[in-house]
Chimera marker file (.cmm) of the C-alpha trace (Angstrom):
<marker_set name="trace">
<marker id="1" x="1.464" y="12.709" z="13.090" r="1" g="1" b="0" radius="0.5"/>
<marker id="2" x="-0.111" y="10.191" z="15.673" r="1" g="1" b="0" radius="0.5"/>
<marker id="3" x="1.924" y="7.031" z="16.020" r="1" g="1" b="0" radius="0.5"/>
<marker id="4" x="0.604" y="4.178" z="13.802" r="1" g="1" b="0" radius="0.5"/>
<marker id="5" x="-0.760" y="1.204" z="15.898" r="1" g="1" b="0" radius="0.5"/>
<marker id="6" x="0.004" y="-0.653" z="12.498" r="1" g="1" b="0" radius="0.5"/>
<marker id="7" x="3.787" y="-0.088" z="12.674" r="1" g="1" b="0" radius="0.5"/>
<marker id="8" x="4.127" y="2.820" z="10.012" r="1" g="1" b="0" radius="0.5"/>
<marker id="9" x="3.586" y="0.296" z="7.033" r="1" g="1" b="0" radius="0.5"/>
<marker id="10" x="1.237" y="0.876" z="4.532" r="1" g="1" b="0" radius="0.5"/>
<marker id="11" x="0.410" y="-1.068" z="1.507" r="1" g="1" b="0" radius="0.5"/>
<marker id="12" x="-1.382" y="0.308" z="-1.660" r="1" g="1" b="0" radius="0.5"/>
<marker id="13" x="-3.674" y="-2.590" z="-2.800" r="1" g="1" b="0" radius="0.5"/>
<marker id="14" x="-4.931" y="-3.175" z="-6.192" r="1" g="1" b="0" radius="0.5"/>
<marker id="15" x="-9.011" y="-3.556" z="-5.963" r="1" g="1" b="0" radius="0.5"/>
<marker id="16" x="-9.032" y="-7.051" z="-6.833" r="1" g="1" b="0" radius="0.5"/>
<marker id="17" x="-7.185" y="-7.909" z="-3.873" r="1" g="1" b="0" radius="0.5"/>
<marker id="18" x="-9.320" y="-5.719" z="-1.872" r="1" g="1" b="0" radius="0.5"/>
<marker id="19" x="-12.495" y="-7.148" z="-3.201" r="1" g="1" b="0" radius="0.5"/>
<marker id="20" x="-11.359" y="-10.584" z="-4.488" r="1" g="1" b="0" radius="0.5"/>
<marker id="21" x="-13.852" y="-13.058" z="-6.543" r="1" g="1" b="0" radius="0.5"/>
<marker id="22" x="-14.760" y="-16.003" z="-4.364" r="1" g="1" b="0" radius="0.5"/>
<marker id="23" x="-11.762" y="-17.930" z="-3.554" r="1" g="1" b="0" radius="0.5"/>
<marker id="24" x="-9.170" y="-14.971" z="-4.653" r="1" g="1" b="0" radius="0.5"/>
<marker id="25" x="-6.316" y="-13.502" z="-2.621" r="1" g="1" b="0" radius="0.5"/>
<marker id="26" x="-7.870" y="-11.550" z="-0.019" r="1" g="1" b="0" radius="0.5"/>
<marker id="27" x="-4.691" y="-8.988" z="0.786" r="1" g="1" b="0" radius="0.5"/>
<marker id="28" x="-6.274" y="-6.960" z="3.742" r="1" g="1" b="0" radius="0.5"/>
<marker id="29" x="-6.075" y="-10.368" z="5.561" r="1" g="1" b="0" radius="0.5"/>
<marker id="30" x="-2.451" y="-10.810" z="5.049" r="1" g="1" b="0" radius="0.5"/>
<marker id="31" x="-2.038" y="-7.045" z="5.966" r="1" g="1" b="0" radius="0.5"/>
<marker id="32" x="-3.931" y="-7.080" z="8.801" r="1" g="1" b="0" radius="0.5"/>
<marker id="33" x="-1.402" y="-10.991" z="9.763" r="1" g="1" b="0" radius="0.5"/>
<marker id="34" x="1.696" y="-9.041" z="8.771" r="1" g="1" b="0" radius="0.5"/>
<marker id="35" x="0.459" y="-5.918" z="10.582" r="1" g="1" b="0" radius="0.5"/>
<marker id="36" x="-0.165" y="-3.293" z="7.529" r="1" g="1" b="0" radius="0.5"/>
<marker id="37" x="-2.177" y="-0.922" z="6.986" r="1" g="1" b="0" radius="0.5"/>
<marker id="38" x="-3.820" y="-0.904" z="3.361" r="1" g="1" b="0" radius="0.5"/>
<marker id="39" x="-5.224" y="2.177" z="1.254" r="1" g="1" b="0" radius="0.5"/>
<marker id="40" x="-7.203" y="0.159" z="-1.850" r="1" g="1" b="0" radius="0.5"/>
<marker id="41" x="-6.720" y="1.950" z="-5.182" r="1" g="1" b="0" radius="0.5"/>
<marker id="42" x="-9.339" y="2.357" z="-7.536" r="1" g="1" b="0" radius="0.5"/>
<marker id="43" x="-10.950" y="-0.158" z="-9.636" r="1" g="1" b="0" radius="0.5"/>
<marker id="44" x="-9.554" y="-1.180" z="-12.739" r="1" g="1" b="0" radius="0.5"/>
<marker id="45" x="-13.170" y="-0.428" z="-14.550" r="1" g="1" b="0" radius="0.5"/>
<marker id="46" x="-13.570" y="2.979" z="-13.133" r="1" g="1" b="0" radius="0.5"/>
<marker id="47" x="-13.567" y="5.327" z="-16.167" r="1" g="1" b="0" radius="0.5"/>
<marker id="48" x="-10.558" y="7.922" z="-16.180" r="1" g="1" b="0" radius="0.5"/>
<marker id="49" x="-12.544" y="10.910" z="-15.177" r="1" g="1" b="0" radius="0.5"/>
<marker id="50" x="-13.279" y="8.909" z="-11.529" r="1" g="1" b="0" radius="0.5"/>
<marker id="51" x="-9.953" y="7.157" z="-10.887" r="1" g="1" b="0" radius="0.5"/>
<marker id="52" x="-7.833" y="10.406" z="-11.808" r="1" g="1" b="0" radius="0.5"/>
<marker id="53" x="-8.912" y="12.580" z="-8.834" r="1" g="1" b="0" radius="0.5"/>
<marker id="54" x="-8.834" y="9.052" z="-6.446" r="1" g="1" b="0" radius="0.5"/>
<marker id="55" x="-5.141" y="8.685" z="-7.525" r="1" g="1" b="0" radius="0.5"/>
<marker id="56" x="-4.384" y="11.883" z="-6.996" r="1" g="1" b="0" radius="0.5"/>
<marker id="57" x="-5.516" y="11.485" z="-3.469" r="1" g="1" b="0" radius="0.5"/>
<marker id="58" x="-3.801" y="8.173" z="-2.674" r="1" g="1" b="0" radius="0.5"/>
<marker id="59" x="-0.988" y="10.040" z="-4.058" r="1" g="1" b="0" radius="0.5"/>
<marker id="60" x="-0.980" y="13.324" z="-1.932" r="1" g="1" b="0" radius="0.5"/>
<marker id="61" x="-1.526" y="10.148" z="1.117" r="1" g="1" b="0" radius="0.5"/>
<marker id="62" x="1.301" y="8.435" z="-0.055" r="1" g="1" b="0" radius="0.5"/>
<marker id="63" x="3.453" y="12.205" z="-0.147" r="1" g="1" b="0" radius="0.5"/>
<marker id="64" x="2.536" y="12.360" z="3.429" r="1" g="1" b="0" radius="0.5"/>
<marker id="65" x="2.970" y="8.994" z="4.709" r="1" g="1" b="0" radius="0.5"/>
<marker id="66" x="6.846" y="8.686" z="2.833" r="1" g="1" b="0" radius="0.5"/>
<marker id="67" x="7.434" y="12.530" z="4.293" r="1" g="1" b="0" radius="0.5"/>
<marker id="68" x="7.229" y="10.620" z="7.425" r="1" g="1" b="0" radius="0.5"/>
<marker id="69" x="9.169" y="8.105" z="7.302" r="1" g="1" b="0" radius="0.5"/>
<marker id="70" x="5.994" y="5.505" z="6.784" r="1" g="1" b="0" radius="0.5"/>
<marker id="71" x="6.779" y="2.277" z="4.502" r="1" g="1" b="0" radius="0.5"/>
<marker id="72" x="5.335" y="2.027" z="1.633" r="1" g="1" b="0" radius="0.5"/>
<marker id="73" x="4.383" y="-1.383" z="-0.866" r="1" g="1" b="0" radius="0.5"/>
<marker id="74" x="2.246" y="-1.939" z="-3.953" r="1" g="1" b="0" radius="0.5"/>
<marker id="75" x="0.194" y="-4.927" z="-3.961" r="1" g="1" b="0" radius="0.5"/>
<marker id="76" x="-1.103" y="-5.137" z="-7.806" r="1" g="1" b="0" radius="0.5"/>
<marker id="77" x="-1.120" y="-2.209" z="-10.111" r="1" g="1" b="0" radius="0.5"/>
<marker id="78" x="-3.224" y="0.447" z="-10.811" r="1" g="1" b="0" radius="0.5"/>
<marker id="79" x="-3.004" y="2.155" z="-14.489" r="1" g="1" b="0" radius="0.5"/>
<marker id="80" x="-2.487" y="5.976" z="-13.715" r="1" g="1" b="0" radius="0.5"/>
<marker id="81" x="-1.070" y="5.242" z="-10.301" r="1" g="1" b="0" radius="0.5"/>
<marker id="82" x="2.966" y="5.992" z="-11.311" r="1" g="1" b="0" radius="0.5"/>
<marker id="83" x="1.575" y="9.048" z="-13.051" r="1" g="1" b="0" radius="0.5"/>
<marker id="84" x="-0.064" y="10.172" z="-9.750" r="1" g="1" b="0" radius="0.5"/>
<marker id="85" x="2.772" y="9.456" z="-7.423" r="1" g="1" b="0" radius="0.5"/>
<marker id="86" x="4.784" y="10.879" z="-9.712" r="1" g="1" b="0" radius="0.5"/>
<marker id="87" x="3.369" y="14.738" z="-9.532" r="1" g="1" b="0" radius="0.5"/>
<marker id="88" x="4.114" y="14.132" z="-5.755" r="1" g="1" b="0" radius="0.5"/>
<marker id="89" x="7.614" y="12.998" z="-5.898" r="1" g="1" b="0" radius="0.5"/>
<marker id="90" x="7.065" y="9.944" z="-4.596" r="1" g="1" b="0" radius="0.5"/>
<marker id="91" x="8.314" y="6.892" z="-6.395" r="1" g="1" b="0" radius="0.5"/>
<marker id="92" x="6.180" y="3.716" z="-7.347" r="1" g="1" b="0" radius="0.5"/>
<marker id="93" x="7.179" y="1.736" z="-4.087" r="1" g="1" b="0" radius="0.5"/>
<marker id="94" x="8.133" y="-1.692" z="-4.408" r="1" g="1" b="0" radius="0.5"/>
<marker id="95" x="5.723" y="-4.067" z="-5.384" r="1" g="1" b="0" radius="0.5"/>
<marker id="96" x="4.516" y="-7.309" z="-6.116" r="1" g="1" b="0" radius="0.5"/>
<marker id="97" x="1.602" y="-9.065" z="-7.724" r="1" g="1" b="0" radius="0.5"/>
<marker id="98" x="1.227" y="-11.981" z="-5.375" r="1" g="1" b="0" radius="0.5"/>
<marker id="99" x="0.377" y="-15.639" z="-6.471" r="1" g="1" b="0" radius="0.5"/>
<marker id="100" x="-0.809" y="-16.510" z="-3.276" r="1" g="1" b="0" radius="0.5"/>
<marker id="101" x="-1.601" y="-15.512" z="0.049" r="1" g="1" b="0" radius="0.5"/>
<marker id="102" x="1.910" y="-17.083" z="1.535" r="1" g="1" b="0" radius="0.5"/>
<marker id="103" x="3.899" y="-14.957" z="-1.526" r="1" g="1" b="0" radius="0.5"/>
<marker id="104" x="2.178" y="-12.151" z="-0.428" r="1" g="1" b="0" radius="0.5"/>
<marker id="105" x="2.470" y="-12.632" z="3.654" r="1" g="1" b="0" radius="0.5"/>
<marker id="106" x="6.291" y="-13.060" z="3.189" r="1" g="1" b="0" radius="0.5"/>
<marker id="107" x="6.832" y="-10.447" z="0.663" r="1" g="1" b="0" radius="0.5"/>
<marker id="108" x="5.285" y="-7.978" z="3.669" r="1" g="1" b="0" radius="0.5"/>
<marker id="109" x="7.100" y="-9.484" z="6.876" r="1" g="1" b="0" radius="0.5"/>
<marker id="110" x="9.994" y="-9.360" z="4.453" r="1" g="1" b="0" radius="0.5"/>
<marker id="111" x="10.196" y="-5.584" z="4.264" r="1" g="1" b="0" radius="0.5"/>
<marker id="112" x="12.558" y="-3.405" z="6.587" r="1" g="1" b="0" radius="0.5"/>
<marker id="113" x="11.638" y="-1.392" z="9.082" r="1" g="1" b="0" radius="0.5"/>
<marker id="114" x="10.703" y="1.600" z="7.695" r="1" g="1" b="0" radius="0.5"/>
<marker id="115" x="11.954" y="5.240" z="9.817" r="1" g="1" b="0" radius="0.5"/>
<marker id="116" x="8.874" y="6.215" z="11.341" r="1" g="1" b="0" radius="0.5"/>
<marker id="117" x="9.324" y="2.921" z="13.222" r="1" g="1" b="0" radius="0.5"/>
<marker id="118" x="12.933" y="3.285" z="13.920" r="1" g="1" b="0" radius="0.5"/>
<marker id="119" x="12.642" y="6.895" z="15.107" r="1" g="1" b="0" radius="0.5"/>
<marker id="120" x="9.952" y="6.097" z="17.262" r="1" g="1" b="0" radius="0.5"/>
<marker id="121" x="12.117" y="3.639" z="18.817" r="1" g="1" b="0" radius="0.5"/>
<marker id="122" x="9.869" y="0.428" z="18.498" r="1" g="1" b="0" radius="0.5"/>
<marker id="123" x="10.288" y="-2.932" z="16.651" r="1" g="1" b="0" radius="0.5"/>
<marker id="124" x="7.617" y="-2.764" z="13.423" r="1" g="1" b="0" radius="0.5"/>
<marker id="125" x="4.738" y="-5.585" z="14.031" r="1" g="1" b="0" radius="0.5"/>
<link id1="1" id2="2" r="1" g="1" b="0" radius="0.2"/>
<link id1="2" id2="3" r="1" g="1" b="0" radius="0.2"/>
<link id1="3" id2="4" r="1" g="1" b="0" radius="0.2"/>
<link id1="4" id2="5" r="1" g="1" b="0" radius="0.2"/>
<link id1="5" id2="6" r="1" g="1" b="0" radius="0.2"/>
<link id1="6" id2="7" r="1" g="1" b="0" radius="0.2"/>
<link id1="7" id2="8" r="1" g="1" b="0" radius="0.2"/>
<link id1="8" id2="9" r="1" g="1" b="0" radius="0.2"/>
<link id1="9" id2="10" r="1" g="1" b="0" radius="0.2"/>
<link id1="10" id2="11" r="1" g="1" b="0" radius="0.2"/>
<link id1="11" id2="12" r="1" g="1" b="0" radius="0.2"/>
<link id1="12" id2="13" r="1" g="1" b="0" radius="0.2"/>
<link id1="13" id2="14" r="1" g="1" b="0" radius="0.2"/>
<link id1="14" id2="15" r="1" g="1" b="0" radius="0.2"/>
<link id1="15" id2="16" r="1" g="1" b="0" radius="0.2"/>
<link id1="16" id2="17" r="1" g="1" b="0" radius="0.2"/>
<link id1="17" id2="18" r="1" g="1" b="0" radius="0.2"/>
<link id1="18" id2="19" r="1" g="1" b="0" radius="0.2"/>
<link id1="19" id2="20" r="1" g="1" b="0" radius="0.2"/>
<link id1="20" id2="21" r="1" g="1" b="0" radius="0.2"/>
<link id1="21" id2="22" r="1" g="1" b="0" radius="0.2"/>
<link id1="22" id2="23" r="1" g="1" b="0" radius="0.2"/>
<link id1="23" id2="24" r="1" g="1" b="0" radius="0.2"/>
<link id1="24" id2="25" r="1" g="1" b="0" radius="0.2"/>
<link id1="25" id2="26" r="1" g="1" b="0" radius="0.2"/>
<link id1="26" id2="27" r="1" g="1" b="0" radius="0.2"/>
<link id1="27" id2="28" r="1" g="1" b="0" radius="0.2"/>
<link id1="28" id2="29" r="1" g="1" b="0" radius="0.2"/>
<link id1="29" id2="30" r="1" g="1" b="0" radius="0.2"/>
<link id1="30" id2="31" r="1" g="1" b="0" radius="0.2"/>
<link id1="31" id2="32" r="1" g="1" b="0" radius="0.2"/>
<link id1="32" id2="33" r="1" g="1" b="0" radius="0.2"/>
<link id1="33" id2="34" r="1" g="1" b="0" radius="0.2"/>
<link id1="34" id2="35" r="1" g="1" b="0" radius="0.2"/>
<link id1="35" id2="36" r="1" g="1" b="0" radius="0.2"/>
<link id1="36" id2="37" r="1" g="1" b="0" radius="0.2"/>
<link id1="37" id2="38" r="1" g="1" b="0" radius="0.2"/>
<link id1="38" id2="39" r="1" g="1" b="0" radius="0.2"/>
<link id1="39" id2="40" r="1" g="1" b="0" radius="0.2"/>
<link id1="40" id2="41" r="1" g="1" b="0" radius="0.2"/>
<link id1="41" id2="42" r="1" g="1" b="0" radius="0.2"/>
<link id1="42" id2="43" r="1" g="1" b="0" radius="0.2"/>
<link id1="43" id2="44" r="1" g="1" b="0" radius="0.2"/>
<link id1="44" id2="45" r="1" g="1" b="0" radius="0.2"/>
<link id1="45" id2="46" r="1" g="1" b="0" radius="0.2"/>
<link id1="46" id2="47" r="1" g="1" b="0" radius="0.2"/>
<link id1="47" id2="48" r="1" g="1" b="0" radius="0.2"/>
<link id1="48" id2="49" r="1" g="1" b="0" radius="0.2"/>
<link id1="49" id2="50" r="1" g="1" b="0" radius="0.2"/>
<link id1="50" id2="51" r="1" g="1" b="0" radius="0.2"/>
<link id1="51" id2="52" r="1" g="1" b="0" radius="0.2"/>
<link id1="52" id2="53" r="1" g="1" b="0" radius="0.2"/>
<link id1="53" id2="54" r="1" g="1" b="0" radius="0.2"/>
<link id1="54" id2="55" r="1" g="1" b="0" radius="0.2"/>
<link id1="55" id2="56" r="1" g="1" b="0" radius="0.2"/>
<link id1="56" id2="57" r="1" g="1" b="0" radius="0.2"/>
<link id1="57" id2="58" r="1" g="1" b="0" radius="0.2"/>
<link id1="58" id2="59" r="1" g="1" b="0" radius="0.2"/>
<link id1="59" id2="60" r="1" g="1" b="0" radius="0.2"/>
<link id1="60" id2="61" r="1" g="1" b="0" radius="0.2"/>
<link id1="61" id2="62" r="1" g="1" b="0" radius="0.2"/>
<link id1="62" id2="63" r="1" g="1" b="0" radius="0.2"/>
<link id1="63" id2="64" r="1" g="1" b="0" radius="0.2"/>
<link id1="64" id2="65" r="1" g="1" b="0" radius="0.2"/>
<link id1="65" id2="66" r="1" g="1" b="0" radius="0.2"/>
<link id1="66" id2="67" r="1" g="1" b="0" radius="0.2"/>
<link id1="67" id2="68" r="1" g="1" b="0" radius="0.2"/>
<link id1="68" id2="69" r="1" g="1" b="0" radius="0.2"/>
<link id1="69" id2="70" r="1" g="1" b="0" radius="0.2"/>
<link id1="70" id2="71" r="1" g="1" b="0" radius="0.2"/>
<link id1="71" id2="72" r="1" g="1" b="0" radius="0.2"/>
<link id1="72" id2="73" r="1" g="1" b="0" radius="0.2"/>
<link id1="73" id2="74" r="1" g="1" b="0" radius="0.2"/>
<link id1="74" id2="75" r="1" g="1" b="0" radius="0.2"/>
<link id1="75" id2="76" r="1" g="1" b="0" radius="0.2"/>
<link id1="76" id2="77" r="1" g="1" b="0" radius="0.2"/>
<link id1="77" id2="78" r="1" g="1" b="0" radius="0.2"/>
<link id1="78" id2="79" r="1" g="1" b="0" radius="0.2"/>
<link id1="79" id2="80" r="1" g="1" b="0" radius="0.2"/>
<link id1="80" id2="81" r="1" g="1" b="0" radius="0.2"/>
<link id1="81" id2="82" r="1" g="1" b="0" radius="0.2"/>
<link id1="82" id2="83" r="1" g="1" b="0" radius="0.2"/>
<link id1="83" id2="84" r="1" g="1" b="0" radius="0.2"/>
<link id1="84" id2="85" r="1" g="1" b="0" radius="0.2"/>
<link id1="85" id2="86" r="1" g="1" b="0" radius="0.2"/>
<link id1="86" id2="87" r="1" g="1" b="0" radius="0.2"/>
<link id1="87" id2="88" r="1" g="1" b="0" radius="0.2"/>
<link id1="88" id2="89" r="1" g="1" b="0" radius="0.2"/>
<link id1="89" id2="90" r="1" g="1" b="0" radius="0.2"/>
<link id1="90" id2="91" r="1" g="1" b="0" radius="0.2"/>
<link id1="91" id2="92" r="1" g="1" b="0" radius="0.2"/>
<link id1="92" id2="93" r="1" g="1" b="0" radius="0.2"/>
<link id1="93" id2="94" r="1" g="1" b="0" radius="0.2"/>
<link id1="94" id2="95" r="1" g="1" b="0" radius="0.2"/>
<link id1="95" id2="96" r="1" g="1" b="0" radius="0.2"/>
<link id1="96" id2="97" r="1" g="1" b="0" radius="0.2"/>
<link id1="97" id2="98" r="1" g="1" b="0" radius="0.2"/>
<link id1="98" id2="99" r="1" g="1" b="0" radius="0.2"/>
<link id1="99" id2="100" r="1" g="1" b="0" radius="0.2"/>
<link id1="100" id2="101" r="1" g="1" b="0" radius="0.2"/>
<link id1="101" id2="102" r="1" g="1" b="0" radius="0.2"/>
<link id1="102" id2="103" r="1" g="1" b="0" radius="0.2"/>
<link id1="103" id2="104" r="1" g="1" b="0" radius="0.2"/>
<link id1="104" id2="105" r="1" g="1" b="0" radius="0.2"/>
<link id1="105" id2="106" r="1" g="1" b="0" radius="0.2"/>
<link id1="106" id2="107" r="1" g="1" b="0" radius="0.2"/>
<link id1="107" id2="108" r="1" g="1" b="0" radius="0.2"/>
<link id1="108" id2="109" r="1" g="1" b="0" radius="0.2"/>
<link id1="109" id2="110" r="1" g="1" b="0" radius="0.2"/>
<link id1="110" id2="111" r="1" g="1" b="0" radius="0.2"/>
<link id1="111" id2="112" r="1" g="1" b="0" radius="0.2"/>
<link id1="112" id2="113" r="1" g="1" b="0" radius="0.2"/>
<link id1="113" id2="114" r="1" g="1" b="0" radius="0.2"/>
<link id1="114" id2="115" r="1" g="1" b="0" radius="0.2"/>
<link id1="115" id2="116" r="1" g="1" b="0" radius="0.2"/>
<link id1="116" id2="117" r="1" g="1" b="0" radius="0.2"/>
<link id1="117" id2="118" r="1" g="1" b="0" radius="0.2"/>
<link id1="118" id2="119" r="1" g="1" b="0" radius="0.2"/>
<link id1="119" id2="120" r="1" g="1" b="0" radius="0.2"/>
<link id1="120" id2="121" r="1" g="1" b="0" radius="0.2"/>
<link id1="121" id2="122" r="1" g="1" b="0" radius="0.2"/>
<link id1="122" id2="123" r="1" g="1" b="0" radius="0.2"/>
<link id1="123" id2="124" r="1" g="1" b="0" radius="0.2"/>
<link id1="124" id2="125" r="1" g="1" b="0" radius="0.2"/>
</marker_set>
């Protein structure tokens, strides 16, 4: 794989913090400050028949990404999601469900550096 200008961090977002209601947490902007990279799941209204084949594909992303040492982090929840990962063999990464845009910043400059970024012999962020 390519190095990762975002420092081999990636954060599954819940929609709502990809597409927040008018003065919600907006979590690609704290990615983007912490220096993430963010894959949004699928909405929580998409019927089962559309989200199943999405999760499946964040969850084949998420194989890859951990089979290279990438960091992983859950921002929300997605029903179906731990199901998904789960026919990978990747765990549900560690998550949170952010109060506020501070929580959320910390929680993600909080995280190790994950191997990708240690192999490759350069500081994440």
């Amino acid at each position: 794989m390519k190095p990762d200008a975002r420092s081999f961090r990636i954060a599954l977002v819940a929609d709502r913090y990809v597409n927040p209601p008018p003065g919600g947490l907006d979590a690609v902007a704290a990615a983007v400050q912490a220096g993430w990279g963010v894959m949004q799941l699928p909405a929580d209204d998409y019927p089962a028949e559309v989200a199943g084949p999405l999760l499946a594909e964040v969850a084949e992303q998420a194989e890859e990404f951990t089979r290279h040492g990438y960091g992983l982090v859950l921002v929300g929840d997605r029903e179906g999601l731990a199901e998904a990962l789960a026919r990978t063999g990747v765990a549900v990464p560690d998550g949170i469900t952010p109060d506020s845009y501070v929580q959320l910043l910390a929680f993600l400059n909080g995280r190790p550096a994950p191997a990708a970024a240690r192999d490759a012999g350069r500081p994440p962020g």
